[in-house]
N, CA, C and O of each residue as an XYZ file, in Angstrom:
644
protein
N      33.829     88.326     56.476
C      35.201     88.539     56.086
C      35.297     89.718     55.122
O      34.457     89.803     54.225
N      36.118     90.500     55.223
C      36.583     91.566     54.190
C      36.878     90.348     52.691
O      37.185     89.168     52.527
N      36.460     91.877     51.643
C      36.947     90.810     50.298
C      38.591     90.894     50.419
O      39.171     91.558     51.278
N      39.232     90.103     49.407
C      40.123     90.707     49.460
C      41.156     91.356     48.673
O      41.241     90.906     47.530
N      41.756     92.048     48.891
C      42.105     93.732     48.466
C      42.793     93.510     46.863
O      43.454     92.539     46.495
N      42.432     94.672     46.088
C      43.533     94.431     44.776
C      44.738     95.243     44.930
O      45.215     95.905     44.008
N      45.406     95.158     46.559
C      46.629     95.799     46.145
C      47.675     94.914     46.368
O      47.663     93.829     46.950
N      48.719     95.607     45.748
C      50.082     94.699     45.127
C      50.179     93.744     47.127
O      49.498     93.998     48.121
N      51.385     92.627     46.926
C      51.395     92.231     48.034
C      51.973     91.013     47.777
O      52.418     90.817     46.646
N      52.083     89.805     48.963
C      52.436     88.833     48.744
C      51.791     87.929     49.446
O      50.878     88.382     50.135
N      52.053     86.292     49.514
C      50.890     85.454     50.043
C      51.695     84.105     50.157
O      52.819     83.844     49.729
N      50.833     83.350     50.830
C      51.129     82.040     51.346
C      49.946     81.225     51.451
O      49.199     81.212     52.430
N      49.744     80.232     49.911
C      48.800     79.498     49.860
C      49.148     78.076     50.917
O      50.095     77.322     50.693
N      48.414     77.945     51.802
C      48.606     76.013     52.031
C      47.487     75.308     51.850
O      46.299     75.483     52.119
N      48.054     74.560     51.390
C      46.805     73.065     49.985
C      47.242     71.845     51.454
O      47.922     72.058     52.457
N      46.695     70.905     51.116
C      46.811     69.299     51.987
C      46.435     68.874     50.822
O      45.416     69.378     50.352
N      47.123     67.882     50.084
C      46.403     66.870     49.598
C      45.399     65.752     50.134
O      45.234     65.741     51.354
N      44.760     64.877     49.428
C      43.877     64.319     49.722
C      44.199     62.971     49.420
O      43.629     62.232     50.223
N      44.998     62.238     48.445
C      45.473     61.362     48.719
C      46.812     61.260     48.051
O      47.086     62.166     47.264
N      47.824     60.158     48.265
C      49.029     59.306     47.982
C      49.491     59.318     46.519
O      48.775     58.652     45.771
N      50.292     59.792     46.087
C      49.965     59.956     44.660
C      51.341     60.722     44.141
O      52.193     60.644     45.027
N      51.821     61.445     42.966
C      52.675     62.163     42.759
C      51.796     63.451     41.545
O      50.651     63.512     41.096
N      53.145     64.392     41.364
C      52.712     65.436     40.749
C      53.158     65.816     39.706
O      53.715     66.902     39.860
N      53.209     65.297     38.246
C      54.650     66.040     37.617
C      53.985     67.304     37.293
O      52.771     67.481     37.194
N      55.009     68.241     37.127
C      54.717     69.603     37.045
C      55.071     70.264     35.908
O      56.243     69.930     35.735
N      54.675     71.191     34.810
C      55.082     71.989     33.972
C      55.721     70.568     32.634
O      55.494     69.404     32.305
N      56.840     72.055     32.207
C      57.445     70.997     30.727
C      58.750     70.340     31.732
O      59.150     69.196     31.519
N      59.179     70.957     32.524
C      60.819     70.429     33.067
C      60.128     69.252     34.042
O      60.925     68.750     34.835
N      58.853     68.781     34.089
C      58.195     67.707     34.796
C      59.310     67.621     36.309
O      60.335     66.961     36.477
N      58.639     68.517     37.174
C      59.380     68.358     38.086
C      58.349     67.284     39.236
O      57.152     67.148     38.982
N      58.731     66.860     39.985
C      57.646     65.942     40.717
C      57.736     65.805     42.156
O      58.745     65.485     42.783
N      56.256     66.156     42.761
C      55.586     66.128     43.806
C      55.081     64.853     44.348
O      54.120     64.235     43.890
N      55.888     64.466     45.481
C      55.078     62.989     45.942
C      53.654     63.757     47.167
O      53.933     64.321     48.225
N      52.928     63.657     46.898
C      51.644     63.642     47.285
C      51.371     62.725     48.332
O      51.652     61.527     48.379
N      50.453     63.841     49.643
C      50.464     62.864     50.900
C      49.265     63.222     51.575
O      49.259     64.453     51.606
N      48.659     62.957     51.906
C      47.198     63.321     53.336
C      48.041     63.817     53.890
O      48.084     65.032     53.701
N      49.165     63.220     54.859
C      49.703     63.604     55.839
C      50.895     64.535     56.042
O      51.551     64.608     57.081
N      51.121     65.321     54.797
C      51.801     66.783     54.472
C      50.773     67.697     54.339
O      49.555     67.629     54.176
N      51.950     68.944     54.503
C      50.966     70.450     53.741
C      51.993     70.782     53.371
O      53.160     70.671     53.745
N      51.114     71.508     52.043
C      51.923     71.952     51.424
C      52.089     73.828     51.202
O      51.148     74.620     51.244
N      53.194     74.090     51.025
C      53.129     75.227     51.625
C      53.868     76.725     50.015
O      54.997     76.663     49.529
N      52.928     77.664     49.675
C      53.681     77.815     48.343
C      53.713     79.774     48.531
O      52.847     80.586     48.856
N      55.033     79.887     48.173
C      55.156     81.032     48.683
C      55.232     81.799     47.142
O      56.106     81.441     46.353
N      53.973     83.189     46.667
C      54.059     83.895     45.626
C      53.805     85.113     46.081
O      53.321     85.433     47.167
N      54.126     85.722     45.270
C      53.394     87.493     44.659
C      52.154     87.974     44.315
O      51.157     87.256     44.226
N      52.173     89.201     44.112
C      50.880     89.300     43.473
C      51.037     90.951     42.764
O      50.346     91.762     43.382
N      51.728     91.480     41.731
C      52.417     93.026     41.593
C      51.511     93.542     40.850
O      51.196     94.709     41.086
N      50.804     92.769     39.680
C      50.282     93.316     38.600
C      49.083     94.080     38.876
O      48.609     94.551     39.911
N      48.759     94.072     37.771
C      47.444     95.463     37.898
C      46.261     94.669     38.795
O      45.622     95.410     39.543
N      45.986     93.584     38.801
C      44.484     92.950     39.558
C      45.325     92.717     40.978
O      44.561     92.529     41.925
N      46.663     92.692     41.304
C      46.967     92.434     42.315
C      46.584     91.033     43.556
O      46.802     89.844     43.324
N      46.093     91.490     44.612
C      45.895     89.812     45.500
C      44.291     89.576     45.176
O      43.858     88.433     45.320
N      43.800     90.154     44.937
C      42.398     89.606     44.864
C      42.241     88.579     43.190
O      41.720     87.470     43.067
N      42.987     89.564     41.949
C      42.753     88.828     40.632
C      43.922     87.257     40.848
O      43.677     86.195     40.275
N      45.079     87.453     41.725
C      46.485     86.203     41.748
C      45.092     85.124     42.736
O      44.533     84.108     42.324
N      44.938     85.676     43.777
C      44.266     84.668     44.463
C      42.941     83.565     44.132
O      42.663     82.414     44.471
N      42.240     84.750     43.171
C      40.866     84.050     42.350
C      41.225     83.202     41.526
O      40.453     82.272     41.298
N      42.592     83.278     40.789
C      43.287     82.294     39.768
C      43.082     81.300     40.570
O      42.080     80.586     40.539
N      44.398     81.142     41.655
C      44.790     79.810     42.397
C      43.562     79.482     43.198
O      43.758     78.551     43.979
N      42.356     79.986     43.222
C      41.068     79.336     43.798
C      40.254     78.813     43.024
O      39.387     78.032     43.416
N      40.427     79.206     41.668
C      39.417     78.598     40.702
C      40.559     76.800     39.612
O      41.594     76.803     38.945
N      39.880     76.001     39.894
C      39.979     74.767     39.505
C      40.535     74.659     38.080
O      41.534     74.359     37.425
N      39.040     75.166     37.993
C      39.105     74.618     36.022
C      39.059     75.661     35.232
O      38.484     76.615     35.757
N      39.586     75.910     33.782
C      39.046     76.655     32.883
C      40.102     77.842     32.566
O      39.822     78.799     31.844
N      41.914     77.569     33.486
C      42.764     78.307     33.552
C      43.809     77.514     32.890
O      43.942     76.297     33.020
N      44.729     78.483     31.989
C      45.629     78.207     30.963
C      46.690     77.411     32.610
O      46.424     77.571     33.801
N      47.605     76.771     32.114
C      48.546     75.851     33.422
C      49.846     76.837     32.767
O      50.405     76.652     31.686
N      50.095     77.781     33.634
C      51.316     78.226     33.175
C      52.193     78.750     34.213
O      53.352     78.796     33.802
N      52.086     79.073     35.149
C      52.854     78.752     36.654
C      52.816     77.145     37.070
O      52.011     76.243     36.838
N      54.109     77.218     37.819
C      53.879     75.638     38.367
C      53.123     75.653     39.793
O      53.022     74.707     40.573
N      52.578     77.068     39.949
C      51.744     76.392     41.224
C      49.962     75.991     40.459
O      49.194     75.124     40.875
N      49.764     76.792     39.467
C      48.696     75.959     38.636
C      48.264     74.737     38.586
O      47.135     74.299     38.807
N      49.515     74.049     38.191
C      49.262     72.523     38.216
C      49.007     71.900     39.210
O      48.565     70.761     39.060
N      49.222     72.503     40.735
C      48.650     71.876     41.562
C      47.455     72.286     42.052
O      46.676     71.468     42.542
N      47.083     74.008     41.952
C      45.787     74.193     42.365
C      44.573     73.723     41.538
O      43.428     74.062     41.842
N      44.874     72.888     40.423
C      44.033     72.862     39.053
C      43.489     71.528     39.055
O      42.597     71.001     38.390
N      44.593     70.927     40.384
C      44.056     69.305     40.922
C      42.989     69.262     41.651
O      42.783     70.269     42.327
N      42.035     68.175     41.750
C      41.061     68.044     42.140
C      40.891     67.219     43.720
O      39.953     66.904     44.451
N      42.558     67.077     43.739
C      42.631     66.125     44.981
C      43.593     66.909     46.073
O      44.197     66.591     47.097
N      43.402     68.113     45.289
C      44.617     68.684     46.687
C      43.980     70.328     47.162
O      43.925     71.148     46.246
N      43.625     70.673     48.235
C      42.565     71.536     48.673
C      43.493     72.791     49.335
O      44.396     72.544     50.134
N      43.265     73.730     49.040
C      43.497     74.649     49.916
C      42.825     75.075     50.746
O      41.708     75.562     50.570
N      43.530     74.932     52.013
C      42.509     75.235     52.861
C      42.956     76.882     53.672
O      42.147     77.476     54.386
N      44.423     77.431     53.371
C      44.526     79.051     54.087
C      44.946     79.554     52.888
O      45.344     79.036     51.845
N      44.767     80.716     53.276
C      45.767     81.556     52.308
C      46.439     82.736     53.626
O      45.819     83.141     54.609
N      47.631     83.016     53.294
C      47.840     84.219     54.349
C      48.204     85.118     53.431
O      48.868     84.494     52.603
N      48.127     86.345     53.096
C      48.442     87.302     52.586
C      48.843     88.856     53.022
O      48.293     89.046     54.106
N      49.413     89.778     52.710
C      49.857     91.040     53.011
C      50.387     91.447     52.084
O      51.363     90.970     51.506
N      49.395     93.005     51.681
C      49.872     94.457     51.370
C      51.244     94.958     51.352
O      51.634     95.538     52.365
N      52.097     94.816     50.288
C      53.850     95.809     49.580
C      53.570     95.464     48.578
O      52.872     94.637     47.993
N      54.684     96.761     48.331
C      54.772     96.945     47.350
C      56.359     96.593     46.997
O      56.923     96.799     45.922
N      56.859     96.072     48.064
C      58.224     96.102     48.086
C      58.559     94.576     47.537
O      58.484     93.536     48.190
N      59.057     94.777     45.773
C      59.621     93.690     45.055
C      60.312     92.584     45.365
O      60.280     91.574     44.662
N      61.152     92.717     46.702
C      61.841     91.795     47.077
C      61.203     91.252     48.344
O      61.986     90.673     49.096
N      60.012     91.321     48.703
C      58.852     91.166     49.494
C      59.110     89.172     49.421
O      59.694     88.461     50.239
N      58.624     88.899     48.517
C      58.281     87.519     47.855
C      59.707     86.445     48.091
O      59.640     85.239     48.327
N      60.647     87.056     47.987
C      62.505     86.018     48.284
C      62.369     85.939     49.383
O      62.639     84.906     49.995
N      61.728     87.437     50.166
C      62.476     87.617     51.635
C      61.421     86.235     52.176
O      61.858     85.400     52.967
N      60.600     86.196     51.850
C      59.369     85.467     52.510
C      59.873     84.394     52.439
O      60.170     83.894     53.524
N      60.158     83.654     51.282
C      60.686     82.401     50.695
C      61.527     81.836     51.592
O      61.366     80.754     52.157
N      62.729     82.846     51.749
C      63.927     82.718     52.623
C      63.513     82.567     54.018
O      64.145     81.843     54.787
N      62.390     83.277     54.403
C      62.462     82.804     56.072
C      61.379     81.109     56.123
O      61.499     80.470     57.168
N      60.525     80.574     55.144
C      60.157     80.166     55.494
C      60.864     78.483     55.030
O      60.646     77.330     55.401
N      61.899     79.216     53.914
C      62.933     77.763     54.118
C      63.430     77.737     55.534
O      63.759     76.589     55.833
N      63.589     78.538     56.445
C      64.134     78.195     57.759
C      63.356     77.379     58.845
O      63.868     76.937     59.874
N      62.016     77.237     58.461
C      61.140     77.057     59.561
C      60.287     75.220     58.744
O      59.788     74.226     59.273
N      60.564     75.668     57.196
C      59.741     74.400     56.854
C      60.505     73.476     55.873
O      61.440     74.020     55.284
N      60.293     72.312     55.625
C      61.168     71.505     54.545
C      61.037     71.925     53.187
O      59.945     71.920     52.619
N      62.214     72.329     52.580
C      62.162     72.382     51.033
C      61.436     71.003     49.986
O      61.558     69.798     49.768
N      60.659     72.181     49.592
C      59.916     70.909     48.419
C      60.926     71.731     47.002
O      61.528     72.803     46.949
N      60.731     70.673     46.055
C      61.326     70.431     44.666
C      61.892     72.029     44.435
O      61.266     73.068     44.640
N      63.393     71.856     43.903
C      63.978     72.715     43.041
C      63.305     73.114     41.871
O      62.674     72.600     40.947
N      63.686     74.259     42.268
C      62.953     75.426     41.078
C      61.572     75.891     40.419
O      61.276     76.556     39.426
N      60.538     74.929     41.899
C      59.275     74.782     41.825
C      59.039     76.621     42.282
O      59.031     77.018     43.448
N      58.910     77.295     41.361
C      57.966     78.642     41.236
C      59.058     79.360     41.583
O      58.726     79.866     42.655
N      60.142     79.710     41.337
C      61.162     80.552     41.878
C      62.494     80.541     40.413
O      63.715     80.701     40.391
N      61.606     80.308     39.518
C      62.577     80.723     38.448
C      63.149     82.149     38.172
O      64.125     82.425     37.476
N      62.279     83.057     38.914
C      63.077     84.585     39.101
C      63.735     84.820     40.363
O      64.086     85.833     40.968
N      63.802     83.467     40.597
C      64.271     84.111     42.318
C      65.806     83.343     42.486
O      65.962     82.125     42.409
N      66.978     84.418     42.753
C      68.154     83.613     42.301
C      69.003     83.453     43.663
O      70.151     83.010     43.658
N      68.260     83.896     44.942
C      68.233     83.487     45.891
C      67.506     82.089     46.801
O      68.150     81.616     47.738
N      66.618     81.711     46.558
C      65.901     80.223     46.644
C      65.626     79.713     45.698
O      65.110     80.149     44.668
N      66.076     78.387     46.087
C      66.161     76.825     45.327
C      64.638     76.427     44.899
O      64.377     75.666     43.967
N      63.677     77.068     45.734
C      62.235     77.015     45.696
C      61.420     77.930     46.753
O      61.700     78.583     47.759
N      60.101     77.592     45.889
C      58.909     78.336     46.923
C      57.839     77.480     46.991
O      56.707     77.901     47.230
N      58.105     76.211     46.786
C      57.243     75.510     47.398
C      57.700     74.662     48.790
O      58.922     74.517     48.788
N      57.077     74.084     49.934
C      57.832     74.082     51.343
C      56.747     72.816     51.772
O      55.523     72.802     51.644
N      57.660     71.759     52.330
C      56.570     70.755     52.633
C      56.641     70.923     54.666
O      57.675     71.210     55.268
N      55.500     70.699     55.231
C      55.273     70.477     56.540
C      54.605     69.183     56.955
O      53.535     68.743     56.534
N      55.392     68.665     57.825
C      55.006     67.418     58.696
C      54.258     67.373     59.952
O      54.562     66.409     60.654
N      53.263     68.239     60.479
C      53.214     68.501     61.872
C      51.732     69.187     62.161
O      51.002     69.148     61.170
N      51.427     69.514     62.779
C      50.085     70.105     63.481
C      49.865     71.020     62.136
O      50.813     71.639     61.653
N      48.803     71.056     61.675
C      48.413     72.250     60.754
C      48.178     73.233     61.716
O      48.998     74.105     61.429
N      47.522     73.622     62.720
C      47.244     74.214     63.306
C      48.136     75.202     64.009
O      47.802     76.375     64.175
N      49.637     74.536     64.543
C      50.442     75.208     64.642
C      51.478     76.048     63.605
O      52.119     77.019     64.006
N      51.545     75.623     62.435
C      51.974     76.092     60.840
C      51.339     77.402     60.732
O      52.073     78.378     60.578
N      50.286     77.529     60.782
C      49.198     78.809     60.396
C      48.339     79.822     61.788
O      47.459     80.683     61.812
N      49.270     79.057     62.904
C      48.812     79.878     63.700
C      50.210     80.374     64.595
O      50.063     81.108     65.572
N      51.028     80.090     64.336
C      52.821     80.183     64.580
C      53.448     80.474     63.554
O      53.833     81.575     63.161
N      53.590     79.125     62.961
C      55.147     79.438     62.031
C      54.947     80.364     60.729
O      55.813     81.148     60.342
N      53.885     80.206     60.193
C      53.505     80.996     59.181
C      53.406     82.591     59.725
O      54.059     83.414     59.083
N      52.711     83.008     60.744
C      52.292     84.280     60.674
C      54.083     84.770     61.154
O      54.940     85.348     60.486
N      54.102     84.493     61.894
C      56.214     84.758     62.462
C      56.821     84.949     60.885
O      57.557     85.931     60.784
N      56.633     84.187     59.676
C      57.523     84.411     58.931
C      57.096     86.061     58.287
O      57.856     86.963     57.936
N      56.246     86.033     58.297
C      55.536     87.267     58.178
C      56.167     88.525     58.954
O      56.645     89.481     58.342
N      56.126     88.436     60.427
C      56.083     89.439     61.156
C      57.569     89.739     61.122
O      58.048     90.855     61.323
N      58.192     88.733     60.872
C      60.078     88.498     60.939
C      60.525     89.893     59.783
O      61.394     90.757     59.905
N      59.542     89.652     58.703
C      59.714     91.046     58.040
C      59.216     92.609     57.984
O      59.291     93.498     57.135
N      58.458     92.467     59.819
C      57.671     93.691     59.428
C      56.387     93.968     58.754
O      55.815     95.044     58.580
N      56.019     92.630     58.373
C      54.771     92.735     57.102
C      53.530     92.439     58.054
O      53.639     91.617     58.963
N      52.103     93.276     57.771
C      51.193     92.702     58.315
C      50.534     91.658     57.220
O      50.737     91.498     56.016
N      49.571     90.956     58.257
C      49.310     89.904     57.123
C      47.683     89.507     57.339
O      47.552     89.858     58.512
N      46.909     89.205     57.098
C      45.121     88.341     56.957
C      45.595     87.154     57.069
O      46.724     86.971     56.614
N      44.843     85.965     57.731
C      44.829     84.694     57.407
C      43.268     84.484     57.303
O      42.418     84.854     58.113
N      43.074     83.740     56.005
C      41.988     83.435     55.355
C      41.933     81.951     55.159
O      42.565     81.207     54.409
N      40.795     81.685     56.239
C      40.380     79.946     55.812
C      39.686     79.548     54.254
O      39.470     80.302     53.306
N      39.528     78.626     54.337
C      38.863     78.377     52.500
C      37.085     78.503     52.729
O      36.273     78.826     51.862
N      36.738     78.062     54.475
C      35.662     78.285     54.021
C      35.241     80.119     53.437
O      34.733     80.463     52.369
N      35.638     80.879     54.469
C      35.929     82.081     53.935
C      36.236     82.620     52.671
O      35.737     83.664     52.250
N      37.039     81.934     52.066
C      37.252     82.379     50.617
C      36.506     81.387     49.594
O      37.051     81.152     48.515
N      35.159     80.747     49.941
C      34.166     80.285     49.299
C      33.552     80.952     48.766
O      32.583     80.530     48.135
């Protein structure tokens, strides 16, 4: 696999939990009911100077990171796995809504205001799925992608081991 790149861009982590359970999140304790039989689906950025390679090593590493995004609190769990990441290269700021926005069309909204406190167009960027993983990340995910023109990598976890 190519490493992957430190330029600006945007991404689409999906985690499965591992078991039944809930999530509260941050100080506004927002809460995640937790399932085997969801994925979960979290749509971010990546602008700053380390770009997708330094955003992605965060949300891959467990332990030993300050919890200050609310997608932290869930990658920081020990029971909920990521298993893709999809990502693509812009630089274009409004990259990250547009994404958000197509993939509220295709997947169920998870919790208000989960990671989209700058975004005054979606209610959220986190997205729950009921259905084939397989078809999510080999359909609906890469389409939300292409819907904008964006190319994109899909990266399994063993890969990003």
């Amino acid at each position: 696999m190519e490493p992957i790149p430190r330029c600006k861009g945007v991404y689409l982590l999906v985690m499965v939990p591992r078991s039944d359970g809930t999530a509260k999140i941050g100080k506004s304790s927002i809460e995640i009911v937790l399932s085997p039989n969801i994925v979960l689906v979290y749509v971010g950025s990546a602008m700053g100077p380390g770009g997708l390679l330094a955003r992605l090593k965060r949300h891959l590493s467990r332990s030993g990171k300050k919890l200050y995004w609310h997608i932290d609190y869930l990658t920081s769990r020990q029971d909920i796995d990521i298993q893709y990441v999809l990502y693509g290269c812009t630089t274009n700021k409004s990259a990250e809504k547009d994404l958000a926005e197509k993939c509220s069309l295709v997947l169920e909204e998870g919790p208000s205001r989960f990671g989209s406190g700058d975004d005054p167009y979606n209610r959220t960027h986190l997205f729950v799925y009921r259905g084939d993983p397989a078809i999510l990340v080999e359909k609906l995910l890469p389409e939300c992608f292409r819907s904008l023109g964006l190319s994109f990598v899909l990266v399994d976890r063993k890969q990003l081991a």
